[in-house]
C-alpha positions in Angstrom: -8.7 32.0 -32.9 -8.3 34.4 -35.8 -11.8 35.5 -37.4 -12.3 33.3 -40.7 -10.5 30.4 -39.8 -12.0 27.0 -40.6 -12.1 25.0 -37.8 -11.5 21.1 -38.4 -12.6 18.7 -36.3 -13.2 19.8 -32.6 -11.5 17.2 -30.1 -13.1 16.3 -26.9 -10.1 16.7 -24.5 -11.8 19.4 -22.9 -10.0 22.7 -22.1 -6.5 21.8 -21.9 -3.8 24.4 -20.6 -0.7 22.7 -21.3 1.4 20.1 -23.6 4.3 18.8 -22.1 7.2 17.2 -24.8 10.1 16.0 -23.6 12.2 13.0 -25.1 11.8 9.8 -24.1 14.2 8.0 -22.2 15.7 4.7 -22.3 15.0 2.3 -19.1 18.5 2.4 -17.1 20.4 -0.5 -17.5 20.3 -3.1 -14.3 16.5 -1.2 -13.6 14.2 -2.8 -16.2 11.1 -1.7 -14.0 12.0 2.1 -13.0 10.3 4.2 -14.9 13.8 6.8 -16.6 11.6 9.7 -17.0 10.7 9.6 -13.4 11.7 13.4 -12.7 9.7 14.3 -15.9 6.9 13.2 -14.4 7.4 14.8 -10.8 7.4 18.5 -12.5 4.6 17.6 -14.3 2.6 17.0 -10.9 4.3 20.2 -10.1 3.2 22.5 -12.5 -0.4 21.2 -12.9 -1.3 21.9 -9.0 0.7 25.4 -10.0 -1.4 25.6 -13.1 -4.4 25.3 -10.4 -3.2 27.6 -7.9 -3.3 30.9 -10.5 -6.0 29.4 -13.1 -9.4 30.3 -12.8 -11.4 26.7 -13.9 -13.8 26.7 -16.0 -15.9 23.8 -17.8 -14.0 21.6 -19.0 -10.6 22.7 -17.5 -7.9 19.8 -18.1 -4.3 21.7 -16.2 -2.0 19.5 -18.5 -1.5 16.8 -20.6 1.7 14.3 -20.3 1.8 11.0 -22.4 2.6 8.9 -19.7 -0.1 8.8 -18.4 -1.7 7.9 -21.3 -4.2 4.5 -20.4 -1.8 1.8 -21.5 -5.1 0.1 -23.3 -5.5 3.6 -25.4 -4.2 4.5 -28.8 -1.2 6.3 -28.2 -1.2 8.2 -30.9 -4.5 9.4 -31.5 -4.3 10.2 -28.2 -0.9 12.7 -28.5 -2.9 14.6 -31.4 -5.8 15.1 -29.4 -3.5 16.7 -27.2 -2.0 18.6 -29.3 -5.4 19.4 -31.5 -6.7 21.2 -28.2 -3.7 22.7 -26.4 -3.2 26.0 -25.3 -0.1 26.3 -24.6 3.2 23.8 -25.8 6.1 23.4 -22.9 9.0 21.8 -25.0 11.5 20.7 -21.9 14.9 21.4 -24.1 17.6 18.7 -23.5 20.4 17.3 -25.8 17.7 14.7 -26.9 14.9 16.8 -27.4 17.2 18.3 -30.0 18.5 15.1 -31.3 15.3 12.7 -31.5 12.6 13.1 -34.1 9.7 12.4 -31.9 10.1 15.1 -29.5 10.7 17.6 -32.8 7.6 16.3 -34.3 5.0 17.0 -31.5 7.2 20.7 -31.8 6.2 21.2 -35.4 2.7 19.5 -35.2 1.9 22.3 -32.9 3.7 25.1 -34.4 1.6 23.8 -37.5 -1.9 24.2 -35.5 -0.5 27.6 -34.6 0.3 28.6 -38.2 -3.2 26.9 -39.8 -5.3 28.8 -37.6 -3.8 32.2 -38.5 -1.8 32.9 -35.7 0.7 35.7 -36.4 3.1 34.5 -34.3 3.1 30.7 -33.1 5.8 30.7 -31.2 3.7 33.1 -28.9 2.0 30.1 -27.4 5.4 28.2 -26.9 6.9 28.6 -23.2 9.9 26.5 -23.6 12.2 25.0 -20.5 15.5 24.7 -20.1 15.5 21.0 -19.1 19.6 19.8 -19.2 22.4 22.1 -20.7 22.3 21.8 -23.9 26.0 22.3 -24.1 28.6 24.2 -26.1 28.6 22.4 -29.4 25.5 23.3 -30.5 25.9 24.8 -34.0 22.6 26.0 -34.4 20.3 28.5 -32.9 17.2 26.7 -31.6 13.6 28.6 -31.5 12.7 29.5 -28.3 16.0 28.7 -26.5 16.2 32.5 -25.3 13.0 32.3 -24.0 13.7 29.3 -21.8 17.3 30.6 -20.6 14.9 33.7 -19.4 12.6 31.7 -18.0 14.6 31.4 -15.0 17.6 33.6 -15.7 17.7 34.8 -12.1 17.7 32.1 -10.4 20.9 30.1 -9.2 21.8 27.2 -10.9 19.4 27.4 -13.8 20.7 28.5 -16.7 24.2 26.3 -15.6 22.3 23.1 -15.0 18.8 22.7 -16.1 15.4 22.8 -14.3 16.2 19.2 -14.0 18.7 19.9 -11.4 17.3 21.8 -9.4 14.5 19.5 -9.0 16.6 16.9 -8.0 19.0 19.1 -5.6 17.2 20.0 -2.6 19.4 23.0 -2.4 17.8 24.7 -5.1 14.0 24.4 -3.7 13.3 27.6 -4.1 14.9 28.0 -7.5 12.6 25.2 -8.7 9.6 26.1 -7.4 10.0 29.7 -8.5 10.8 29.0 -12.2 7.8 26.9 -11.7 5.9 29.0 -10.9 6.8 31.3 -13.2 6.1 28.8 -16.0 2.6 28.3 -14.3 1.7 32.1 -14.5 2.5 32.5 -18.1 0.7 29.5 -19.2 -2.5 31.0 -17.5 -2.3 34.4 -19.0 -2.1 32.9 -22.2 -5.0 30.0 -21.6 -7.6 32.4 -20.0 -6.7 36.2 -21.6 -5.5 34.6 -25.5 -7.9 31.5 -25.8 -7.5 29.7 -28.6 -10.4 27.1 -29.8 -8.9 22.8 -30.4 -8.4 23.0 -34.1 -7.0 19.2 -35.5 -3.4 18.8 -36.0 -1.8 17.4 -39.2 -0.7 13.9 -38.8 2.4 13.3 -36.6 3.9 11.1 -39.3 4.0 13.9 -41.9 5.8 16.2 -39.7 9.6 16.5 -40.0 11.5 18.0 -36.7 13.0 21.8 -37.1 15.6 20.6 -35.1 16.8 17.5 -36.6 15.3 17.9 -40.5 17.6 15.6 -41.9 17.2 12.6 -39.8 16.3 9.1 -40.4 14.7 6.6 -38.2 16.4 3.8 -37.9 14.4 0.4 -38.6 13.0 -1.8 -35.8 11.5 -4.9 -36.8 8.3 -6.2 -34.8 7.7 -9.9 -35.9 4.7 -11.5 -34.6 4.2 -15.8 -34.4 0.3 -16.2 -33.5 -2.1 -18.1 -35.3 -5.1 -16.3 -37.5 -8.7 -17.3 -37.2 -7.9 -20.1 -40.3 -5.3 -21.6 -38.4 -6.0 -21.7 -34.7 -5.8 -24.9 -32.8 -9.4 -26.6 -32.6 -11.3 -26.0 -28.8 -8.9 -22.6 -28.5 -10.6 -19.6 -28.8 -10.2 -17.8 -32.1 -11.7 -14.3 -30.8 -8.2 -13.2 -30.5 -7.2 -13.8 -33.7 -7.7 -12.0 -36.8 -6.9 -12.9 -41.0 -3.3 -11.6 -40.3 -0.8 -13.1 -37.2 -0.2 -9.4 -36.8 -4.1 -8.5 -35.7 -3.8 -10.9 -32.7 -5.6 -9.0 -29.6 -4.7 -11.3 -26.7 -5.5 -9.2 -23.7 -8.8 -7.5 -22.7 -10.1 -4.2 -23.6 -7.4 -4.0 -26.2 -7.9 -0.7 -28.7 -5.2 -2.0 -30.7 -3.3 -5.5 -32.4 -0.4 -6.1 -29.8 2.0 -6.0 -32.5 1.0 -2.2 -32.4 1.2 -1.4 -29.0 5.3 -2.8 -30.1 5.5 -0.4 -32.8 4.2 2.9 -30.6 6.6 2.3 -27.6 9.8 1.4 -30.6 8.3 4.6 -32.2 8.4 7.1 -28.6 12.3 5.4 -28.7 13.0 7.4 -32.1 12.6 4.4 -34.3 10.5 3.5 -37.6 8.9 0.4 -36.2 7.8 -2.2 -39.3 5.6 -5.4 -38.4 5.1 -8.2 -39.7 4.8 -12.4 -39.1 8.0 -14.6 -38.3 11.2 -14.6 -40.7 13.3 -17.1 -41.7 16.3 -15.0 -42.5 19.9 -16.9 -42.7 22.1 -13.8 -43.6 22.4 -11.9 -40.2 23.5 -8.9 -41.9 20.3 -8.0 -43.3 18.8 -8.2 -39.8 17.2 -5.4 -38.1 17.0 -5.1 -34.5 13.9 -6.3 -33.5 11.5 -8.5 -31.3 9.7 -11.9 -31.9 5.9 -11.5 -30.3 5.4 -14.9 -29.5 2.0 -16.7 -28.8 2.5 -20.4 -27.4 -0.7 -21.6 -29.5 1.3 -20.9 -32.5 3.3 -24.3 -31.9 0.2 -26.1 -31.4 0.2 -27.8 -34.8 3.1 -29.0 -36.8 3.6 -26.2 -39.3 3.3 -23.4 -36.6 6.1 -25.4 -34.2 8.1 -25.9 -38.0 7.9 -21.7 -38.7 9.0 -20.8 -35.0 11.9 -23.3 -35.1 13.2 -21.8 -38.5 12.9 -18.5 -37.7 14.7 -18.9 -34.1 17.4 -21.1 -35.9 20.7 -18.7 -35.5 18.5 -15.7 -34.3 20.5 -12.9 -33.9 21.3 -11.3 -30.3 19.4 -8.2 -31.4 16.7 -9.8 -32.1 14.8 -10.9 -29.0 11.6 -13.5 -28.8 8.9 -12.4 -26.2 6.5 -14.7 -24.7 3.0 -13.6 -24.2 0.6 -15.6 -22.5 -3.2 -14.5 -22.1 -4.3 -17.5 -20.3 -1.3 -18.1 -17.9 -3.5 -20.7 -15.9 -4.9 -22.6 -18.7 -2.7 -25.7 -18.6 -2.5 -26.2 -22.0 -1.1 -23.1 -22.5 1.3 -23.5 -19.8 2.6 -26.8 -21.9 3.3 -25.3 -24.8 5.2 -22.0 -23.3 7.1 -24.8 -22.1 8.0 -26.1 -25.3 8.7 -22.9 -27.2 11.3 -22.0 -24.0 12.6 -25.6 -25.1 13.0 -24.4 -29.0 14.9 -20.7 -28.0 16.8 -22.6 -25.7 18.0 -25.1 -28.1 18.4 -22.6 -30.6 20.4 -20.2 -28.4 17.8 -17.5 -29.0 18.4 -16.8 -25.5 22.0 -14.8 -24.6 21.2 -12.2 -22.6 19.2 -11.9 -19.3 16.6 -9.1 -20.8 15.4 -12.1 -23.5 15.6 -15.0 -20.8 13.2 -12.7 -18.8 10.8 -12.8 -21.9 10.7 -15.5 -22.6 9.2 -16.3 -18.9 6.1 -14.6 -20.4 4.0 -11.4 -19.7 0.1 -12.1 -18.8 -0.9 -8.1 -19.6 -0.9 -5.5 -21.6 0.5 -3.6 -18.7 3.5 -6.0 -18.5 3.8 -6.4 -22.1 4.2 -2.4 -22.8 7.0 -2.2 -19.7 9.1 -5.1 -21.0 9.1 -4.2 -24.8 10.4 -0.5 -23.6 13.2 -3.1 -22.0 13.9 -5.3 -25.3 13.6 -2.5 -27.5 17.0 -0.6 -25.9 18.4 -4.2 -25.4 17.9 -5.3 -28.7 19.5 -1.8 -30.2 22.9 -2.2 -27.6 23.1 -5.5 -28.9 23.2 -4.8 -32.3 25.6 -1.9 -31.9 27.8 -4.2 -30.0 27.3 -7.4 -32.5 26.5 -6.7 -36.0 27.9 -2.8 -36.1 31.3 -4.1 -35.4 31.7 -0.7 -33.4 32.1 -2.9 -29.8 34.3 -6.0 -29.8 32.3 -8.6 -27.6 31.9 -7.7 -24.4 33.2 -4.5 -24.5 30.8 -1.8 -23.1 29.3 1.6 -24.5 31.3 4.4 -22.6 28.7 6.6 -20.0 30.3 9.6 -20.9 27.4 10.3 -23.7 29.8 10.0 -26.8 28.7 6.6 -27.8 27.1 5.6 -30.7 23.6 5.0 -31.6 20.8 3.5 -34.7 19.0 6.8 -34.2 21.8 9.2 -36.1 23.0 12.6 -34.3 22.9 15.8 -36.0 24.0 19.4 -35.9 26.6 18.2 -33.5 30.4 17.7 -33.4 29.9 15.1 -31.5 27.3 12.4 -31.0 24.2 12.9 -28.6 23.5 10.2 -26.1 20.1 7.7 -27.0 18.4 9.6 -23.6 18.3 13.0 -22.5 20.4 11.9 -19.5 22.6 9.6 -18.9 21.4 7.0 -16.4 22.6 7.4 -12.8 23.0 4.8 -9.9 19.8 4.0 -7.8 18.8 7.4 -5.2 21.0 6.6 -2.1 18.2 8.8 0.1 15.0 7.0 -1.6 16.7 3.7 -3.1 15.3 4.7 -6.6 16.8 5.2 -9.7 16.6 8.5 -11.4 15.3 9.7 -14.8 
């Protein structure tokens, strides 16, 4: 750290080598439960036993941090700027939606930021960019760094053509792989352990606009929660998980957060600008927002809860999915009244597609409730390009091919960038899983 600088807060992450960015993928339609970003995580593993191999530990020494596998109980953002705060080195895995979402920009220019308020005199010194997918050949703009990553691996086969993502998943190009890895793994070390750099806290994510996409805008995604509060919960239930507001309900152990804003941090890592609030009674379709309805059965358990749900459900938009949450799934009581809000979306054909008939079964975790919403959020955003963008007639499909629309607007493109920084591809025919 340059001599004079303030230091902020120091960050107890302890001494971390690495950030890894990468944008977010949607889940692959027909694979609800595979995790898209699968090969992400696999050269993550990778270069943190690299990392190992050439670093010499010392107290403290974290290889690499990667959100995923951020504690699903945690704060997900505090957690990212932490991260970020005590870096020393940022690995930005370029891809046509690293370029295109805001999320992955913003983690970029948080960084960059650190860099700049500690008196670097030149942050992109501690940047050691990858050349994730091809980028392709109508990008306008010059992006920082993307010499650097083309270098990275300039002399190895099929790397600047395809992406390190290729040859992870070609077994052909082992050795090209595991040589840009370790190439990656060298550099990181001779920056952590002969440039130090002390944690130093970022500026807030929020505030940050991405160099790559500056004149973006997040698309809205509504997060609508039915629960009771602690003045009207049902008398002999439990009000501990309630709060003053439907939207602090806390129905799951060990909970750092309201559910409603576990919703809003996975809709946010998706590229949108989540808003939450309770249940809607909203007759003009148009005006609707994609969205999801967190739904507690105890909110039904008196008449003007059961009155709310059924006006808010009444002509519910496809894009607009109700999820069932149930934090005593063998309390029979509880059991009765999922039963009867099932009854209410049925009636109200709240229910069209299989990803909402699945939630409304009910989750019973906050593990199961983070996996699903990742599900409804994409499903919710396809139906309303389909339904109330009038860009799809009914039952027509989004073309694979990447050139198909999306909420979360393209730029410095010709044409636009698919949602995910890959399309999704059929199940692995050697291990029988899908890939990222």
């Amino acid at each position: 750290m340059t001599e004079g600088v303030p230091m902020r807060e120091s960050l107890s992450i302890g001494y971390l080598y690495f950030f890894l960015s990468y944008a977010h993928s949607d889940p692959l339609a027909g694979y609800p439960d595979a995790n898209p970003d699968k090969l992400v995580g696999e050269f993550f593993g990778d270069l943190v036993d690299a990392v190992r191999r050439h670093a010499s530990p010392r107290p403290g020494f974290v290889p690499g941090f990667y959100d995923h596998e951020i504690p699903v109980a945690s704060d997900w953002k505090v957690s990212l700027s932490r991260a970020l705060s005590a870096a020393q080195v940022f690995v930005p895995l370029y891809s046509p939606g690293y370029l295109a979402k805001s999320l992955p920009g913003r983690e970029w220019e948080c960084f960059r930021r650190r860099m700049e308020d500690m008196g670097l005199p030149d942050p992109l010194q501690r940047f050691t960019p990858v050349l994730w997918t091809p980028l392709g050949e109508t990008m306008q703009d010059p992006v920082d760094g993307l010499e650097a990553a083309l270098a990275l691996g300039a002399d190895q086969p099929g790397y600047v053509e395809n992406g390190l993502r290729a040859l992870l998943k070609i077994g052909w190009y082992r050795d090209s792989y595991e040589a840009v890895v370790s190439r990656l793994a060298k550099r990181i070390v001779v920056l952590a352990e002969n440039l130090p750099i002390e944690s130093y806290e970022v500026q807030d994510i929020d505030e940050m606009t991405s160099p790559f996409s500056p004149d973006s805008r997040l698309a809205v995604f509504a997060i609508e929660t039915a629960a009771p509060t602690t003045s009207t919960v049902a008398a002999g239930h439990d009000p501990s998980a309630y709060g003053e507001d439907s939207a602090d309900w806390r129905p799951f152990p060990h909970q750092e957060l309201p559910l409603a804003e576990y919703a809003r941090q996975v809709a946010e890592r998706l590229d949108f600008r989540a808003e939450v609030s309770g249940i809607k009674a909203v007759r003009d379709k148009s005006v609707r927002r994609p969205g999801i309805i967190l739904i507690d059965p105890w909110f039904i358990a008196d008449g003007n809860g059961r009155s709310a749900l059924e006006s808010a459900v009444d002509e519910l938009p496809r894009w607009v999915l109700p999820l069932l949450v149930l934090d005593q799934p063998g309390d029979t009581r509880t059991q009765e009244l999922a039963g009867q809000v099932r009854d209410i979306l049925a009636a109200a054909g709240a229910l069209p597609t299989d990803s909402s008939r699945r939630a409304a079964e009910g989750v019973s975790s906050l593990s199961e409730f983070v996996s699903i919403v990742r599900v409804l959020v994409a499903e919710a955003e396809k139906q309303y390009l389909r339904y109330r963008s009038g860009r799809y007639r009914s039952g027509q499909v989004p073309s694979p091919s990447g050139n198909r629309p999306s909420l979360r607007r393209p730029i410095r493109r010709d044409e636009p960038v698919p949602q995910s920084s890959e399309p999704a591809s059929p199940p692995d025919s050697l291990g029988g899983t899908p890939h990222a």
